[in-house]
C-alpha positions in Angstrom: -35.2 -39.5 -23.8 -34.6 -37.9 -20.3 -37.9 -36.6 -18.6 -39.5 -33.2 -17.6 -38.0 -32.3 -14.5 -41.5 -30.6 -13.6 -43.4 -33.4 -13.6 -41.0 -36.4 -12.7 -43.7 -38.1 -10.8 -46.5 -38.2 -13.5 -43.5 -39.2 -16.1 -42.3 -42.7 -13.8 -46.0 -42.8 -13.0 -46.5 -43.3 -17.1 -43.7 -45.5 -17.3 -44.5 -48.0 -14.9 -48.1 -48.4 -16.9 -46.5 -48.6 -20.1 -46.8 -51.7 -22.0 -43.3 -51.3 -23.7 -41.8 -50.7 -20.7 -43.3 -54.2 -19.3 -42.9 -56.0 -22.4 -39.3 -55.0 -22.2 -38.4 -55.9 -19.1 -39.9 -59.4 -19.3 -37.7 -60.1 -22.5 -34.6 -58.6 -20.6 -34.1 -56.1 -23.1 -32.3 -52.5 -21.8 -34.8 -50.4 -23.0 -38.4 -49.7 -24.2 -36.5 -48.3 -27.7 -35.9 -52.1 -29.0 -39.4 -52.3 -30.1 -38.9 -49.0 -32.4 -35.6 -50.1 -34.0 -37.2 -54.0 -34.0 -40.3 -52.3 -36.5 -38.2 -50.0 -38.4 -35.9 -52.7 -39.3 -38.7 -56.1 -40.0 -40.8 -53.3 -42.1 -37.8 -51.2 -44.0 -35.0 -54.7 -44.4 -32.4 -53.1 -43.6 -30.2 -55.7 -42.5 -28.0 -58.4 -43.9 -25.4 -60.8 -42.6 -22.1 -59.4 -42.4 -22.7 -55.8 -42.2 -20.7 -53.0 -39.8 -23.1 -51.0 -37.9 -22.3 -48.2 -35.7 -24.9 -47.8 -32.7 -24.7 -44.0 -31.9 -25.9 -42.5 -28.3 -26.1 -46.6 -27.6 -26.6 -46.9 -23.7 -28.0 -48.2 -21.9 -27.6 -50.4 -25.2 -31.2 -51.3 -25.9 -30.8 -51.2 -30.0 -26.5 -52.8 -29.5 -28.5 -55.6 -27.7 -31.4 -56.1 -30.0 -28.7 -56.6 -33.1 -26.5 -58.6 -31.5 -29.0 -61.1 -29.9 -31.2 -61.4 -32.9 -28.4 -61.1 -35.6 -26.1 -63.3 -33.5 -22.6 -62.6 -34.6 -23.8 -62.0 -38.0 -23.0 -58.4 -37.6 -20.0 -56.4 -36.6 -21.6 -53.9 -33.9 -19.7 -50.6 -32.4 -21.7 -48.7 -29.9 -20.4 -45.4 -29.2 -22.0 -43.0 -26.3 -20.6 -40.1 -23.3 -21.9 -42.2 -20.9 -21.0 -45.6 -20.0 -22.6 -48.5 -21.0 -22.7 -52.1 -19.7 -20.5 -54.9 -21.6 -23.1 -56.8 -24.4 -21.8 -59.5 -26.0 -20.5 -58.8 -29.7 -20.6 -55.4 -29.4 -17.7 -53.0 -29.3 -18.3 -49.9 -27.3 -16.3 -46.5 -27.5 -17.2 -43.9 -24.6 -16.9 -40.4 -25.5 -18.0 -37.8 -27.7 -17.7 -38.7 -31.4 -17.1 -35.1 -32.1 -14.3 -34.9 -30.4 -11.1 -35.6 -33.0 -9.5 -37.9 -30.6 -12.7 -39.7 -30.2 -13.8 -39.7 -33.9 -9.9 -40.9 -34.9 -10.5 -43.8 -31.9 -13.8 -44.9 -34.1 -12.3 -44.7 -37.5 -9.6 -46.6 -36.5 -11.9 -49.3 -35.2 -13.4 -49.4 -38.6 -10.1 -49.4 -40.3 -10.4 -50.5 -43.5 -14.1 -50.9 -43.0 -17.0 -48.6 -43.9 -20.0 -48.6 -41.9 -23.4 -49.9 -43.7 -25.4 -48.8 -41.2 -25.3 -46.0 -38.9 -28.1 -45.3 -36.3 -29.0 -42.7 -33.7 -31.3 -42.9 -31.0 -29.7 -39.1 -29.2 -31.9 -37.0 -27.9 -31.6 -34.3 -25.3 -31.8 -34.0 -21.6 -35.4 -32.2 -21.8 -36.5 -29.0 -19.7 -39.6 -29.3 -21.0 -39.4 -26.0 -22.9 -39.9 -26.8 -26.6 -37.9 -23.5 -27.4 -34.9 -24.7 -25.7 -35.6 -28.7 -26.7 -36.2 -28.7 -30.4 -33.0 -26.9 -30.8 -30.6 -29.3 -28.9 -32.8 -31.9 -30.7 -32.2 -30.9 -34.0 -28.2 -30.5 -33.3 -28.2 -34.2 -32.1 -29.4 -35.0 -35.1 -27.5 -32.8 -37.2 -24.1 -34.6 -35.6 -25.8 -37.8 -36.0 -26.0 -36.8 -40.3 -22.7 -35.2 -40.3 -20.7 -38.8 -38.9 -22.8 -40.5 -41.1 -21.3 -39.0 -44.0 -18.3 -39.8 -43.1 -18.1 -43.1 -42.2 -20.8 -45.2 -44.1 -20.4 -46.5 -47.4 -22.1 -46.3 -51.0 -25.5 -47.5 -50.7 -25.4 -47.2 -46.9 -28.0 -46.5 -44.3 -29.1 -44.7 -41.8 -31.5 -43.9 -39.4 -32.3 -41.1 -37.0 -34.4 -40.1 -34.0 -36.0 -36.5 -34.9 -38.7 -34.3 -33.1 -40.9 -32.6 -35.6 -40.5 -28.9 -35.2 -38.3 -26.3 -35.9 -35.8 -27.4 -38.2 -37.0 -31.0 -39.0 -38.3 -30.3 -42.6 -34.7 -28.9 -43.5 -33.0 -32.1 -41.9 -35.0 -34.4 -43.9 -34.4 -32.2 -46.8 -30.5 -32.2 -46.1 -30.6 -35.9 -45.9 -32.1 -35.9 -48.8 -29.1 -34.8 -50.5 -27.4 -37.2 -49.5 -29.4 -40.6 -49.8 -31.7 -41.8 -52.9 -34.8 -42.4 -50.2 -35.5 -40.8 -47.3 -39.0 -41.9 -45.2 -40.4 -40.4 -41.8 -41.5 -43.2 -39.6 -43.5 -43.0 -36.5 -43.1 -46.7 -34.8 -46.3 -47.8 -32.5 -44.0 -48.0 -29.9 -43.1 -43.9 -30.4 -46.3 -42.5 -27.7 -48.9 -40.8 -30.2 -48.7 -37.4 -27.8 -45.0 -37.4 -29.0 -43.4 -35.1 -31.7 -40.7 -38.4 -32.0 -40.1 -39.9 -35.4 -37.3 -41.2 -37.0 -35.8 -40.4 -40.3 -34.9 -43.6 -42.4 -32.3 -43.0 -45.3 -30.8 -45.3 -47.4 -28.7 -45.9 -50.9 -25.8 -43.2 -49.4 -24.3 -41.1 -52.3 -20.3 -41.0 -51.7 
């Protein structure tokens, strides 16, 4: 999640103290965010050998390089971002904008035959720091996040999302809802307690 351009020095101040941040670099990982995605998925089992599982918003590629190192080929990873993102190993990456048809068509052809069982989303905004502006650009991430989910993952598939509690969370979670058999809010210790961050984790999708 980008910073506060107000208070850029207090944020990389708070970084550089943060014991994710430290932890991560000493294991090489990309980002702080493995540690979220590395609770959600030891606590809710969401993984299984041989599974597809789309990676969306990936870079710098944190959660791509937490599956494929841990899973080690056991997985069929495609990362998907705008920006770019360095080369992992066993991970297939797609720059652009998924909602772009030309992008979208580039992804579901790389799928092919294949539906997705897992689709996850780490977006979130580049943040003013104005919650009026933030929330909804937040919630729209999100929203696009749901919307490819739908159409790529499979019966009984999952997913799991980054939200902000706020304005239009509680009707996400509701939408989801009707989609998937079980729906949870999670708030991983690695997510700072001052944070509105949780994540949505839904699972048996309903074709």
């Amino acid at each position: 999640m980008s910073k506060p351009r107000s208070s850029s020095g207090s944020w990389r101040a708070r970084q550089e103290k943060d014991p994710y941040v430290q932890k991560a670099r000493q294991a090489g990982w990309r980002s702080r965010a493995v540690f979220k995605l590395e609770e959600i998925l030891n606590k809710e089992k969401l993984l299984r050998p041989g599974m597809v599982c789309v990676d969306l918003g990936s870079a710098p590629g944190g959660w791509s390089q937490f599956l494929a190192e841990t899973q080690k080929g056991r997985l069929r990873i495609i990362a998907v971002d705008l920006l770019p993102m360095e080369p992992l190993p066993d991970v297939e990456f797609l720059q652009g904008d998924f909602t772009e048809p030309a992008v979208l068509r580039k992804l579901l052809d790389l799928l092919g035959k294949q539906r997705a069982d897992l689709v996850l989303s780490d977006m979130a905004p580049n943040i003013s720091g104005t919650r009026a502006v933030d929330q909804p650009r937040a919630m729209y991430l999100a929203e696009l996040a749901l919307e490819l989910a739908r159409q790529v993952l499979r019966k009984d598939g999952s997913f799991v999302c980054k939200l902000f509690q706020g304005a239009g969370s509680e009707e996400f979670i509701r939408d989801a809802r009707s989609s998937f058999k079980r729906v949870k809010v999670k708030k991983p210790a690695a997510s700072r307690p001052a944070s509105r961050e949780v994540y949505l984790v839904a699972r048996n999708y309903q074709l």
